[in-house]
LOKE-791831 format. One record per residue: x, y, z of N, C-alpha, C in turn; residue in one letter. Coordinates in steps of 0.05 Angstrom, whole numbers, plus 5000, padded with zeros to 4 digits. Layout:
// residues N
+------+------+------+------+------+------+------+------+------+----+
:  n_X :  n_Y :  n_Z : ca_X : ca_Y : ca_Z :  c_X :  c_Y :  c_Z : aa :
+------+------+------+------+------+------+------+------+------+----+
:    X :    Y :    Z :    X :    Y :    Z :    X :    Y :    Z :  a :
...
+------+------+------+------+------+------+------+------+------+----+
//
This chain:
// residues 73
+------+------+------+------+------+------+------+------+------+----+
:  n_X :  n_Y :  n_Z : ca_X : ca_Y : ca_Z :  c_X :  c_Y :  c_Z : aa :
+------+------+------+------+------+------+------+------+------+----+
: 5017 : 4977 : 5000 : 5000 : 5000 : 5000 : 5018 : 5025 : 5000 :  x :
: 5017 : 5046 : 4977 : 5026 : 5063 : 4978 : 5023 : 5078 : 4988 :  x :
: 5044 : 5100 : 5001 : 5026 : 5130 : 5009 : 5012 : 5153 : 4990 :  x :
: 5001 : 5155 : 5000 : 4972 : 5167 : 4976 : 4989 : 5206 : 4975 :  x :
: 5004 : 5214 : 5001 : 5003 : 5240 : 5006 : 5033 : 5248 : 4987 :  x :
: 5048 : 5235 : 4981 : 5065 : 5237 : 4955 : 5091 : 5227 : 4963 :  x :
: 5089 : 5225 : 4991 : 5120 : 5222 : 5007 : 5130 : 5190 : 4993 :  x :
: 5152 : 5190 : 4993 : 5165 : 5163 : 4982 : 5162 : 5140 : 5009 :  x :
: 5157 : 5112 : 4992 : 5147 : 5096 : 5022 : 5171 : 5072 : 5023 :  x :
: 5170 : 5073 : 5059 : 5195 : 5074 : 5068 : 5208 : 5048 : 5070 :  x :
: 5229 : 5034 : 5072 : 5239 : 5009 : 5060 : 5248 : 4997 : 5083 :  x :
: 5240 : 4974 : 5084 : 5240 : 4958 : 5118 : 5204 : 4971 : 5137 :  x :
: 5212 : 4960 : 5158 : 5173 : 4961 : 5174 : 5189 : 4996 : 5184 :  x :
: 5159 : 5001 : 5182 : 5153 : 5036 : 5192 : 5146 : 5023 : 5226 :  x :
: 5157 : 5050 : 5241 : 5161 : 5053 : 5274 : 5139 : 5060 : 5273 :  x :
: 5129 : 5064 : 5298 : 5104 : 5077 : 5315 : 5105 : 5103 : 5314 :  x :
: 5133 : 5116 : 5308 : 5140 : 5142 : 5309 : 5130 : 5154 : 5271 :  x :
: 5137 : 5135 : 5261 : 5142 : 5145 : 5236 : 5101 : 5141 : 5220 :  x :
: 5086 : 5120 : 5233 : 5061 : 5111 : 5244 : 5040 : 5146 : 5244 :  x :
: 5051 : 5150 : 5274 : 5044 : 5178 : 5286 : 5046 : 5197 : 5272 :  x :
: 5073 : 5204 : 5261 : 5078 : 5230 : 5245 : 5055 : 5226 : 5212 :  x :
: 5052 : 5196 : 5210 : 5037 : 5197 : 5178 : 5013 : 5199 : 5183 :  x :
: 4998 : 5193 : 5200 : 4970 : 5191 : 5221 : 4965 : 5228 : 5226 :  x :
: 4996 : 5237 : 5238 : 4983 : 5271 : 5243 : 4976 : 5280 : 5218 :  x :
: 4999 : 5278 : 5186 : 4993 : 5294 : 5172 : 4973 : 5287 : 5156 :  x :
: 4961 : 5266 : 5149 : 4948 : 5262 : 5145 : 4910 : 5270 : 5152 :  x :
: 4917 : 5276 : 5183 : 4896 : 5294 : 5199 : 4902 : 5333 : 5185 :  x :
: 4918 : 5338 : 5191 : 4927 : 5353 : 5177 : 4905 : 5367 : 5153 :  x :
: 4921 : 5352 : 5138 : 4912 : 5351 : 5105 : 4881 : 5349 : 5105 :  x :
: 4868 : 5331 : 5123 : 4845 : 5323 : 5118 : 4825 : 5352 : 5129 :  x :
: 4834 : 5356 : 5148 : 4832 : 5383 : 5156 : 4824 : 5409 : 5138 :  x :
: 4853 : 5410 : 5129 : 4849 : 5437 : 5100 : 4830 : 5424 : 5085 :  x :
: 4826 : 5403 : 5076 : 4810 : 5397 : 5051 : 4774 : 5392 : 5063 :  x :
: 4780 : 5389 : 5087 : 4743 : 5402 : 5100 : 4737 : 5426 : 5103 :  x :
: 4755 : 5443 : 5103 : 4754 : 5479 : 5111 : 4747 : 5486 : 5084 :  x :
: 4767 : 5477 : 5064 : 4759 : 5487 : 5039 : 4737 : 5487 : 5022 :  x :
: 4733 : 5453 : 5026 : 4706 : 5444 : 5020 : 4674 : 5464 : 5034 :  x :
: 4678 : 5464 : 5063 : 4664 : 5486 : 5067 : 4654 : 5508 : 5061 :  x :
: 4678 : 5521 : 5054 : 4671 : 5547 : 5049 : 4674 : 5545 : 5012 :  x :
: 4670 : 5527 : 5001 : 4667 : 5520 : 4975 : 4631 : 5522 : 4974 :  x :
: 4623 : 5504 : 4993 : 4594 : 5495 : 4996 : 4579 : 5524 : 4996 :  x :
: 4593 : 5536 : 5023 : 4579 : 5564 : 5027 : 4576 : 5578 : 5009 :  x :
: 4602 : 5580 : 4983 : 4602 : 5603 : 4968 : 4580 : 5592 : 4947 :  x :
: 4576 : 5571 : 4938 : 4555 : 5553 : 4916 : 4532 : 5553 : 4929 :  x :
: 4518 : 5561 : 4950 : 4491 : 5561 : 4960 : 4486 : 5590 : 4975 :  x :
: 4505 : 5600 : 4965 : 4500 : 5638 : 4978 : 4479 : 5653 : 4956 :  x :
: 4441 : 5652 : 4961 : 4440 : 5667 : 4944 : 4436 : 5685 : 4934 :  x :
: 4450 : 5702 : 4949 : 4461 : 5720 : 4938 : 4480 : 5728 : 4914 :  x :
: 4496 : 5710 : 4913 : 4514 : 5704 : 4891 : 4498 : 5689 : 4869 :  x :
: 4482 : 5675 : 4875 : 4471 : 5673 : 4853 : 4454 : 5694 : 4830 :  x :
: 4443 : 5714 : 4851 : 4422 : 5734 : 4846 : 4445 : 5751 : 4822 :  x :
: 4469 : 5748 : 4832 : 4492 : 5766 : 4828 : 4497 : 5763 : 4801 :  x :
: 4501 : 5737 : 4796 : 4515 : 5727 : 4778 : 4489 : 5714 : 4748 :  x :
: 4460 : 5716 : 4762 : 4444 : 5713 : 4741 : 4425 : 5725 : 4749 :  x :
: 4424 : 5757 : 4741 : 4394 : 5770 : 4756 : 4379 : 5765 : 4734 :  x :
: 4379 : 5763 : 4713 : 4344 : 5758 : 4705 : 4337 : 5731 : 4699 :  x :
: 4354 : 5707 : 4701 : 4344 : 5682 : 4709 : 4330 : 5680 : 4735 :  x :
: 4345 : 5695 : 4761 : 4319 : 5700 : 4786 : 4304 : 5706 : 4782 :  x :
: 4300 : 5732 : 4769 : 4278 : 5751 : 4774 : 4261 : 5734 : 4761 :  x :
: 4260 : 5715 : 4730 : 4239 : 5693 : 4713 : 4235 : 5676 : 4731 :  x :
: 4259 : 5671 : 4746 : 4252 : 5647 : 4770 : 4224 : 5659 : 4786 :  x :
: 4230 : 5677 : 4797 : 4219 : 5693 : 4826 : 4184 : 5692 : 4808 :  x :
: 4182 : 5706 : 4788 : 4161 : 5703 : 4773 : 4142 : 5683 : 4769 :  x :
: 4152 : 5664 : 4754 : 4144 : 5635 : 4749 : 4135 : 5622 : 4782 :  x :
: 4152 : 5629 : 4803 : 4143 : 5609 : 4826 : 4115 : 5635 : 4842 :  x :
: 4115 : 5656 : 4829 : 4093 : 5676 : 4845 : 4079 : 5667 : 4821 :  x :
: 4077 : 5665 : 4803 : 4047 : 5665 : 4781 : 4043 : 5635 : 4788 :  x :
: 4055 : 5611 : 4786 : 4042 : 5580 : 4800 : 4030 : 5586 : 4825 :  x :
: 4038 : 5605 : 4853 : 4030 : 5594 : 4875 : 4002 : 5624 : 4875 :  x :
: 4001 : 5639 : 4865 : 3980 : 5659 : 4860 : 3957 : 5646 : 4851 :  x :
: 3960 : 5623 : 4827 : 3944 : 5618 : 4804 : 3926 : 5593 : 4816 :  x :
: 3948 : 5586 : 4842 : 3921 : 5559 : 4860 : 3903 : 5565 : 4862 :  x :
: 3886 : 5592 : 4870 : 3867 : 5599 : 4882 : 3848 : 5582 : 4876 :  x :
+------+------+------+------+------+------+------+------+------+----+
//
């Protein structure tokens, strides 16, 4: 089994020490790549940014869902 994080893998059995240090960075890494993902999510469901980036697809949006829920009566 290779190491996935790029480091070259190591020749003879890995220590408890060497175990630990690939276990931290690995926490690490996994770390940045949830923070980022996060605030990836946030920026793709802000809608505001959407409104931003397609105002008259909203505004047809905003329309179309007021003339369906008007038109139940």
């Amino acid at each position: 089994m290779g190491a996935s994080n790029g480091s070259p893998k190591p020749l003879g059995p890995r220590t408890s020490a060497m175990l630990r240090a690939d276990i931290e960075r690995t926490r690490a890494e996994l770390a940045t790549s949830v923070s980022e993902l996060r605030e990836e999510v946030a920026f793709v469901a802000d809608w505001r940014e959407w409104v931003r980036r397609h105002p008259y697809t909203c505004v047809g949006a905003a329309f179309a869902v007021g003339y369906l829920l008007g038109s139940r009566r």
